[in-house]
C-alpha positions as a Markdown table, in Angstrom:
| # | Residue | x | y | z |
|---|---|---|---|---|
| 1 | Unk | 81.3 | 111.6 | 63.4 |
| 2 | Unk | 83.7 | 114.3 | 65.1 |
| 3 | Unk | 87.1 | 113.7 | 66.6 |
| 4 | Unk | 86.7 | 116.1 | 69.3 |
| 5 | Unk | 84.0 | 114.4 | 71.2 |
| 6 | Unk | 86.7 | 111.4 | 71.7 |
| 7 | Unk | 89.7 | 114.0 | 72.8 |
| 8 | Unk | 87.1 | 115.8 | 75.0 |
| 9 | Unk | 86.6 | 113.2 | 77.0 |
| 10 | Unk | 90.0 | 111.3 | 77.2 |
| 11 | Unk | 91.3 | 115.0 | 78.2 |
| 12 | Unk | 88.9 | 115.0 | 80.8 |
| 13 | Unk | 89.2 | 111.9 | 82.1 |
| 14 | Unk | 92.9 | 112.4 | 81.8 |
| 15 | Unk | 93.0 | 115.9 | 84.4 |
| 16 | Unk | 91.6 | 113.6 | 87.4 |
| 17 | Unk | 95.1 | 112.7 | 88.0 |
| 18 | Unk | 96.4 | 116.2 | 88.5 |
| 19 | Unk | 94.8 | 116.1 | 91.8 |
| 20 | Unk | 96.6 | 113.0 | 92.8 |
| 21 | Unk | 100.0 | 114.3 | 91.5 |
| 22 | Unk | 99.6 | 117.5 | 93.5 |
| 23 | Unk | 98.2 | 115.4 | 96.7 |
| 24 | Unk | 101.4 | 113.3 | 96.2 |
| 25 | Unk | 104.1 | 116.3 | 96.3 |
| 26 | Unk | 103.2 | 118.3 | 98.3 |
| 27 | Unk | 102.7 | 115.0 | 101.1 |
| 28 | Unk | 99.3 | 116.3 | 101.9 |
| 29 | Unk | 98.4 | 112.3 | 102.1 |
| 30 | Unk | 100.6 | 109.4 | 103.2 |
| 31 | Unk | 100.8 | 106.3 | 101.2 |
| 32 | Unk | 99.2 | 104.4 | 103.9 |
| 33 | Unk | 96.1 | 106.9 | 103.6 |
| 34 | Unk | 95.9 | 106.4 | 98.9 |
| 35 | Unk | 96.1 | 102.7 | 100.0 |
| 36 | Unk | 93.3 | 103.3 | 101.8 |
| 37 | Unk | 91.6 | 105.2 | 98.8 |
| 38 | Unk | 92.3 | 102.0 | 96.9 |
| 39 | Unk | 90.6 | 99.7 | 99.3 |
| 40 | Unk | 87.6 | 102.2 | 99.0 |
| 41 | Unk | 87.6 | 101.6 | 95.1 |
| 42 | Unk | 87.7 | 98.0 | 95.3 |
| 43 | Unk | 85.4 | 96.7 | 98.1 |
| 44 | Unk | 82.7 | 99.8 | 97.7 |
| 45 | Unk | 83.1 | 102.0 | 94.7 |
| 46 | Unk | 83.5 | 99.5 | 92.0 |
| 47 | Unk | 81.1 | 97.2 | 92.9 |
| 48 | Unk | 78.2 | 99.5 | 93.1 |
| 49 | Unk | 79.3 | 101.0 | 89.7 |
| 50 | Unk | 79.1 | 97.2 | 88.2 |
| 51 | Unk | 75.1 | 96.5 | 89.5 |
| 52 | Unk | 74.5 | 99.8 | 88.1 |
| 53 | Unk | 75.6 | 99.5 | 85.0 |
| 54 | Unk | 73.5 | 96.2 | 85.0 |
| 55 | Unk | 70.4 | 97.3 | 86.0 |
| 56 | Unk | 69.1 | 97.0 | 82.4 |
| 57 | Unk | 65.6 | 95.8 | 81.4 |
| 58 | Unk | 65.8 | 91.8 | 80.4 |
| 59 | Unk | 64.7 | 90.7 | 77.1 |
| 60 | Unk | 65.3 | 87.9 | 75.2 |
| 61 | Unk | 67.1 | 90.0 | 72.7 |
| 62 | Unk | 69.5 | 91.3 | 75.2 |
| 63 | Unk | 70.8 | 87.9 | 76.2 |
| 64 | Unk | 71.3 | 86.7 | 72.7 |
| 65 | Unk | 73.4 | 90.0 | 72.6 |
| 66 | Unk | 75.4 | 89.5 | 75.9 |
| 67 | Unk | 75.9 | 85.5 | 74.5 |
| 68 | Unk | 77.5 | 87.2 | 71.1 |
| 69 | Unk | 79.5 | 89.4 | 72.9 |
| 70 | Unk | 80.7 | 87.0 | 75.5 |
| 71 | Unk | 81.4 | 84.4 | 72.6 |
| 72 | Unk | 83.5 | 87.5 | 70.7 |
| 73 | Unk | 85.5 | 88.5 | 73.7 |
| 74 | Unk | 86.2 | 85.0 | 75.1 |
| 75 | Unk | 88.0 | 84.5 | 71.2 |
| 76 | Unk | 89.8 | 87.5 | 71.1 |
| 77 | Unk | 90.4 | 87.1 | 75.0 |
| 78 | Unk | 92.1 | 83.9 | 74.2 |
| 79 | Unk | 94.0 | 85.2 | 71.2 |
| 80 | Unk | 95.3 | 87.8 | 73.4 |
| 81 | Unk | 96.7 | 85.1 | 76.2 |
| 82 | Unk | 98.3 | 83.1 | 73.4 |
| 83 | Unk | 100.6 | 86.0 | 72.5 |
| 84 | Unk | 101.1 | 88.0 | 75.4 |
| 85 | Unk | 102.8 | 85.2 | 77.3 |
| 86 | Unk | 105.3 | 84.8 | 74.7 |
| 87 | Unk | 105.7 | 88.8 | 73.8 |
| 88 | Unk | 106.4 | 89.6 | 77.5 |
| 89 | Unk | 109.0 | 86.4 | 77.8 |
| 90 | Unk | 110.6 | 88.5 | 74.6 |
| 91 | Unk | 110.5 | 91.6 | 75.9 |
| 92 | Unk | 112.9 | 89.7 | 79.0 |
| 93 | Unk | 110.5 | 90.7 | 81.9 |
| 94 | Unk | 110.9 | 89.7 | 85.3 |
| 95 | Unk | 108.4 | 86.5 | 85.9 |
| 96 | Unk | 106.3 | 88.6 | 88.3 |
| 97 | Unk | 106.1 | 91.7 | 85.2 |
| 98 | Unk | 105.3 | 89.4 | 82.7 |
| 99 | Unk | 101.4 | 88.4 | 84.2 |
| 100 | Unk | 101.0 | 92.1 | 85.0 |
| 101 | Unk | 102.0 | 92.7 | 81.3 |
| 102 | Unk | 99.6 | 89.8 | 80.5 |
| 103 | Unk | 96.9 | 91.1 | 82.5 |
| 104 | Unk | 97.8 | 94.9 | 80.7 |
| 105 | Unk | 97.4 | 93.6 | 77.4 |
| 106 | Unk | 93.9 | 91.7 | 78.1 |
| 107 | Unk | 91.9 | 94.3 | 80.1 |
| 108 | Unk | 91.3 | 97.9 | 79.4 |
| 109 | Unk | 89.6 | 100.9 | 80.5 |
| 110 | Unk | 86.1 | 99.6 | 79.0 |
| 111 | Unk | 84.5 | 101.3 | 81.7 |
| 112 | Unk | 86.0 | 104.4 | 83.4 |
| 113 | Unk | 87.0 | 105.9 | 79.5 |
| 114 | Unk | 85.2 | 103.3 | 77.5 |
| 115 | Unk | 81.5 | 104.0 | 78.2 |
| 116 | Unk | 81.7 | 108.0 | 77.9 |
| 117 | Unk | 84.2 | 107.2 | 74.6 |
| 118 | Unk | 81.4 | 105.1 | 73.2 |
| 119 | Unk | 78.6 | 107.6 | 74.4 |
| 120 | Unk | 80.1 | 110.5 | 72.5 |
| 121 | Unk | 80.3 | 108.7 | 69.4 |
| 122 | Unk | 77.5 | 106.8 | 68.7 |
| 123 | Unk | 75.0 | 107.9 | 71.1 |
| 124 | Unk | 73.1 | 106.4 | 74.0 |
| 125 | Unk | 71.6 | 103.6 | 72.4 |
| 126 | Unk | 75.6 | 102.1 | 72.3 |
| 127 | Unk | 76.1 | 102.6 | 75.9 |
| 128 | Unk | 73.9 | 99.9 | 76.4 |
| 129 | Unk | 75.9 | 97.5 | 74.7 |
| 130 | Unk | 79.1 | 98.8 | 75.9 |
| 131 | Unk | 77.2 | 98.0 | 79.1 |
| 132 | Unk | 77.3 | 94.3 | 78.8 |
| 133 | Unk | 80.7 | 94.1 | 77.4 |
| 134 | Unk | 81.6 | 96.0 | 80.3 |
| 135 | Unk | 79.7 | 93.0 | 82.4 |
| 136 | Unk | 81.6 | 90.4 | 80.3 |
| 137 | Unk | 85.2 | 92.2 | 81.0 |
| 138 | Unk | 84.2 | 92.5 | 85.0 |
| 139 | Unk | 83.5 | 88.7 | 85.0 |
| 140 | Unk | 87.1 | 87.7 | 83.6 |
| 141 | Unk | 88.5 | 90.5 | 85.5 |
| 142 | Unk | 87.5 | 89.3 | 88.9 |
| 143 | Unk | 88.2 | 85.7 | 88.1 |
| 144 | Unk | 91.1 | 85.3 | 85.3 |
| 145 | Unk | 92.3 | 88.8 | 86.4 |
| 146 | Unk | 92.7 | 88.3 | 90.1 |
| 147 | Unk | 94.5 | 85.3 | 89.8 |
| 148 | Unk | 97.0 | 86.7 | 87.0 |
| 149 | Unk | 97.5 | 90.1 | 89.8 |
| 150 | Unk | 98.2 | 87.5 | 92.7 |
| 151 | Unk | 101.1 | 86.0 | 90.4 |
| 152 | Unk | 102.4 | 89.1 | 89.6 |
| 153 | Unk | 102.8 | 90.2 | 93.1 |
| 154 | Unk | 104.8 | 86.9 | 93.4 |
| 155 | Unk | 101.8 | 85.7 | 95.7 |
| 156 | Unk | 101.3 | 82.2 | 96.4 |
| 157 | Unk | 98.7 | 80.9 | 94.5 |
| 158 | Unk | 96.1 | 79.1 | 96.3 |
| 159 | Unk | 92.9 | 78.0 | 93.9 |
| 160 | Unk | 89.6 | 78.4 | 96.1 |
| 161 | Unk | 86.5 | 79.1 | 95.6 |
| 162 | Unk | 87.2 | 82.0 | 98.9 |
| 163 | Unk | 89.6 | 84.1 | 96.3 |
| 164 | Unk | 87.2 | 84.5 | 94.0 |
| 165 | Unk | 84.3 | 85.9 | 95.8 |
| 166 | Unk | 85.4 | 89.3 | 96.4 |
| 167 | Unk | 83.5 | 92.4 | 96.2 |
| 168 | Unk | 84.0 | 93.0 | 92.4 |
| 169 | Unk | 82.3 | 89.5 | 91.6 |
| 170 | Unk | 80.2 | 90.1 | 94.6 |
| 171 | Unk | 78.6 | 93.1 | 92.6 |
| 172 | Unk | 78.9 | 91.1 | 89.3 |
| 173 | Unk | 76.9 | 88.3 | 90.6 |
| 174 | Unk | 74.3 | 90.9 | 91.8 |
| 175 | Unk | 73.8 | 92.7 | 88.9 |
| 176 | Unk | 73.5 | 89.9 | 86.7 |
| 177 | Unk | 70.9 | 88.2 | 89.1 |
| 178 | Unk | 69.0 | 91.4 | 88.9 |
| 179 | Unk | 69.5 | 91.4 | 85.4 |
| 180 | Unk | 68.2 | 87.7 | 84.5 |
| 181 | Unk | 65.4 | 88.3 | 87.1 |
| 182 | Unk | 64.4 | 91.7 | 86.0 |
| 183 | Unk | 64.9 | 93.6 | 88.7 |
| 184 | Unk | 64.9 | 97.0 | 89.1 |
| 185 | Unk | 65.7 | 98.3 | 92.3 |
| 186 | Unk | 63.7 | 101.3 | 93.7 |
| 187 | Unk | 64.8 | 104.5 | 92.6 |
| 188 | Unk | 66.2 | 105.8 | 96.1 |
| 189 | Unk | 68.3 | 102.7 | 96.6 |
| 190 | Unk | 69.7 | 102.8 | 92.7 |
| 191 | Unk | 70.2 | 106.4 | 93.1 |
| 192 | Unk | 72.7 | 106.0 | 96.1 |
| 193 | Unk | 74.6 | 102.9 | 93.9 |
| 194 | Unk | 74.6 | 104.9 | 91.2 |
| 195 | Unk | 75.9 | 108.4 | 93.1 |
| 196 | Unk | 78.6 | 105.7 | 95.0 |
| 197 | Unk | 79.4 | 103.9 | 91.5 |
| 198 | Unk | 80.3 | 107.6 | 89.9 |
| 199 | Unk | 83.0 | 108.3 | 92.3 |
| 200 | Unk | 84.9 | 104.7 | 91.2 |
| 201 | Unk | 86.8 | 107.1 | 88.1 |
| 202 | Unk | 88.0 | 110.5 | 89.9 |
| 203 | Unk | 89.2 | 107.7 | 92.7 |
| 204 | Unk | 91.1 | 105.8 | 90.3 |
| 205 | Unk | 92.6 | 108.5 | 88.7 |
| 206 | Unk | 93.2 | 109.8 | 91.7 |
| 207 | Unk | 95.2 | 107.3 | 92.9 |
| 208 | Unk | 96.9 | 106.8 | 89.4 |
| 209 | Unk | 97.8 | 110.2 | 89.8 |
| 210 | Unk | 99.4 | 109.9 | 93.7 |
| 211 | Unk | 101.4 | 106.8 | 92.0 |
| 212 | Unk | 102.8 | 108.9 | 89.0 |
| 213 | Unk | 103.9 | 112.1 | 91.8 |
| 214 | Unk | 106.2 | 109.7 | 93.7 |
| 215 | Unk | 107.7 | 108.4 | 90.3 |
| 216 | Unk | 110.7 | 110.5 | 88.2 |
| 217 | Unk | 110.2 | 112.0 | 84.5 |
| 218 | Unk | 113.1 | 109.3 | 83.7 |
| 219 | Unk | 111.2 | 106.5 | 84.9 |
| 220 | Unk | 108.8 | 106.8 | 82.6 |
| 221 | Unk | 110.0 | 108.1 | 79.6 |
| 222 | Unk | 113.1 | 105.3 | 79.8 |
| 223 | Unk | 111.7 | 102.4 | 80.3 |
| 224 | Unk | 110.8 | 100.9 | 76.9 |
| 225 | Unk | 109.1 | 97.9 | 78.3 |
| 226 | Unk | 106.0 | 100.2 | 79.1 |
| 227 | Unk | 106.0 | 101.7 | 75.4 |
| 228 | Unk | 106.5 | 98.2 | 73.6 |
| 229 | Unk | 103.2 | 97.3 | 75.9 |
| 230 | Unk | 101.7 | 100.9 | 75.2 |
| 231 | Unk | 101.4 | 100.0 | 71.6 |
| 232 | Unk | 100.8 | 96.4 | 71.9 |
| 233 | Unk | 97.5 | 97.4 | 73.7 |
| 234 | Unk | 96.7 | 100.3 | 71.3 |
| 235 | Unk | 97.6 | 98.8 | 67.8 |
| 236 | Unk | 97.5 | 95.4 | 68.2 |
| 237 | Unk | 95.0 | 94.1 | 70.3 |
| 238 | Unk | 92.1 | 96.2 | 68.6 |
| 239 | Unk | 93.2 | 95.0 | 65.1 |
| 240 | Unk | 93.4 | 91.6 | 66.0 |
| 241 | Unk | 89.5 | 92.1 | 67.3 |
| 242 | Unk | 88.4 | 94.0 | 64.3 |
| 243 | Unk | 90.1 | 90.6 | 62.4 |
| 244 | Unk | 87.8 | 88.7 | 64.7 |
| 245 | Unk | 84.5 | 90.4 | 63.7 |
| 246 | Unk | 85.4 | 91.2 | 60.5 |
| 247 | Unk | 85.1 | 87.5 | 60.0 |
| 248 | Unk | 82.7 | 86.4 | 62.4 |
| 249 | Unk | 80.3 | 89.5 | 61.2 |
| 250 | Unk | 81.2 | 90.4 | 58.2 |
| 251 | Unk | 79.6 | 93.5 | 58.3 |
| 252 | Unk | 79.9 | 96.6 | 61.0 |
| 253 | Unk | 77.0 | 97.0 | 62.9 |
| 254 | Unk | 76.3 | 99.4 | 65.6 |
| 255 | Unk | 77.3 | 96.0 | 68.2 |
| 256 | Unk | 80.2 | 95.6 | 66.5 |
| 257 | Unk | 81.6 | 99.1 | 66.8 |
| 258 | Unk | 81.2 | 99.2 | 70.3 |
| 259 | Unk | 83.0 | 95.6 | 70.3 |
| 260 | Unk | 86.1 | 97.2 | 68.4 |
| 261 | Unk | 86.3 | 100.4 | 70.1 |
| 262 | Unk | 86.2 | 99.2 | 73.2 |
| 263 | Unk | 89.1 | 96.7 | 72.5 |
| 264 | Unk | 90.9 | 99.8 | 71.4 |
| 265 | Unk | 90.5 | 101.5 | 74.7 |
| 266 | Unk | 94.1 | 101.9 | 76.8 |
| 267 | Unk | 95.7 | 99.7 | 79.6 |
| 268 | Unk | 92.6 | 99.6 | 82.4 |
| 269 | Unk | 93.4 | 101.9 | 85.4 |
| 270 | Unk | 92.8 | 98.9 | 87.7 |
| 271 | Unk | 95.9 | 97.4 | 87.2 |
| 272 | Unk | 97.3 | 100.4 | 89.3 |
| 273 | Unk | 94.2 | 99.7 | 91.8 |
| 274 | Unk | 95.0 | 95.8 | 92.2 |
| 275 | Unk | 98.5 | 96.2 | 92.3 |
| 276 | Unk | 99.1 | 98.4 | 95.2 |
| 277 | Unk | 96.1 | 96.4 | 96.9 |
| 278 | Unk | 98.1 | 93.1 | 96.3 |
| 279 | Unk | 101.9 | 95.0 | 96.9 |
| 280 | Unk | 102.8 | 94.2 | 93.0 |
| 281 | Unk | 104.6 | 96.0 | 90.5 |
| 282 | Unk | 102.6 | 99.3 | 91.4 |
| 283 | Unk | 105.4 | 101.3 | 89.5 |
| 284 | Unk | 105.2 | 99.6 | 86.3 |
| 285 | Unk | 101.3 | 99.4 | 86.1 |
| 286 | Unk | 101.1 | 103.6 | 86.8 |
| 287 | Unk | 103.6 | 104.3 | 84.0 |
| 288 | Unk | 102.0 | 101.4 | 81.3 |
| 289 | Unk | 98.0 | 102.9 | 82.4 |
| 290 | Unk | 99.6 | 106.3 | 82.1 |
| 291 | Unk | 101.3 | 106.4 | 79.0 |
| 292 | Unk | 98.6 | 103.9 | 76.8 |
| 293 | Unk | 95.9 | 106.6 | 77.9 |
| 294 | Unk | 97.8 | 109.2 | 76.6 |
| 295 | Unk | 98.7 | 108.0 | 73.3 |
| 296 | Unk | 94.8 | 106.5 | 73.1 |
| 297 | Unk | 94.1 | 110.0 | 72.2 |
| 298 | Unk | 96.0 | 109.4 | 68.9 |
| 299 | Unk | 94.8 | 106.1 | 68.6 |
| 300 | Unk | 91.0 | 105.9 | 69.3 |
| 301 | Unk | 90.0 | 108.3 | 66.9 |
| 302 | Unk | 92.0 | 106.5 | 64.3 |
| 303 | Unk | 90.4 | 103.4 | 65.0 |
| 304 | Unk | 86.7 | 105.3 | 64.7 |
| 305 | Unk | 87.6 | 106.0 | 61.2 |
| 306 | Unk | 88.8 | 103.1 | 60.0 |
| 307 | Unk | 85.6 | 101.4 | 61.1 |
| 308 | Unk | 83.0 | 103.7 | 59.6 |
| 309 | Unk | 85.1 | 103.3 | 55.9 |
């Protein structure tokens, strides 16, 4: 196993948000016009990059492996609630920052950095499983999640069935209808969702970037709310799933590396996504995804070693 593969593509990954910085000051885009950007990322982008990433072959096998994983991430999802509630009320956060900070610490970049993370370190064959933990994450993130970004943007919180059907659990719902029927849908028609679903990360970062131009180098570097959060994702939340499997499992297989690395992964870059689209605390979200996915570099590869000892 090499380090580089794992700094090679979180450096990558990391230069799509030059373009946004550069977009930002030099006002070549409004605001109005990267809210637009957002909107494209939520109701098209993302969706089609969810059935895609779905569109696996069923097997009997494969749902008792989505059922583990589901059972794995539900524990160390609830884990994660129980603390994060009463670290952000410590940390004195505004009510509104402390469900964003709750929201932070549950969901990371599984996806956008996850897959190609998990890809360069243990092959194709783990992509497949970092696949349905990807489906698992997209499920709570368009249900749990939603509801959490509403309260952080001080929204009034209406429970209906309406506020959960948007076009992230649309595509969720899709996918996993294809999945269970085994459907594959004709090469033409999944090469477009696939060639749509690609541009969902250069349009995140993208927009993570235009955040970051209209923000100082003091607003990020002095506010020590974002680095207490920073670690908490990077440190604590994949050691409290590696205790999780450790004793569910016993044993690291291939499944449970992906489970642990991908737990490990930084603050997901929709929180900057969902809080511009629901007017929340954009700011904060930027400077948190921003600085976790920096200092994931120093972090992933440690948590890849420590794993394979």
């Amino acid at each position: 196993m090499l380090v580089w593969p794992i700094l090679s593509s979180l450096i990558m990954i990391f230069l799509l948000i030059i373009p946004g910085i550069f977009f930002k000051k030099r006002t070549i885009i409004t605001d109005n016009q990267n809210g637009a950007v957002s909107s494209i990322v939520v109701n098209l982008t993302w969706p089609c990059l969810v059935i895609d990433a779905m569109q696996m072959e069923f097997s009997i096998q494969t749902l008792k492996d989505t059922g583990y994983m589901l059972a794995v991430a539900c524990v160390v999802f609830a884990i994660l609630m129980a603390i994060s509630f009463p670290l952000s009320k410590a940390l004195r956060m505004t009510k509104t920052k402390q469900y964003l900070a709750v929201f932070m610490l549950i969901f990371g970049n599984t996806g956008f950095l996850g897959i190609p993370v998990i890809k360069a370190l243990y092959g194709t064959e783990a992509v497949f499983y970092a696949a349905i933990l990807e489906m698992v994450n997209d499920i709570l993130m368009f249900t749990v999640g939603i509801v959490l970004i509403q309260l952080s943007a001080g929204a009034d919180l209406k429970i209906s069935p309406k506020q959960f059907l948007n076009p992230g659990l649309i595509g969720v719902i899709i996918g996993l209808l294809l999945f269970l029927l085994n459907i594959q849908l004709p090469e033409m028609l999944a090469g477009s969702i696939q060639m749509i679903g690609a541009a969902t990360t250069p349009l995140t970062m993208f927009v993570i970037g235009f955040q970051l131009g209209g923000l100082k180098l003091r607003e990020i570097v002095g506010d020590w709310q974002v680095y207490v959060i920073s670690f908490a994702k990077l440190l604590l939340v994949p050691v409290i799933t590696l205790l999780v499997v450790k004793l569910w499992a016993g044993e690291f297989s291939l499944l449970e590396k992906v489970l642990i690395i991908s737990f490990a992964m930084p603050v997901a870059s929709a929180t900057t996504i969902f809080s511009q689209q629901y007017k929340g605390e954009t700011a904060f979200a930027t400077k948190t995804v921003l600085l976790s996915t920096v200092l994931s570099i120093i972090t992933i590869p440690i948590f890849a070693i420590i794993i394979e000892l």
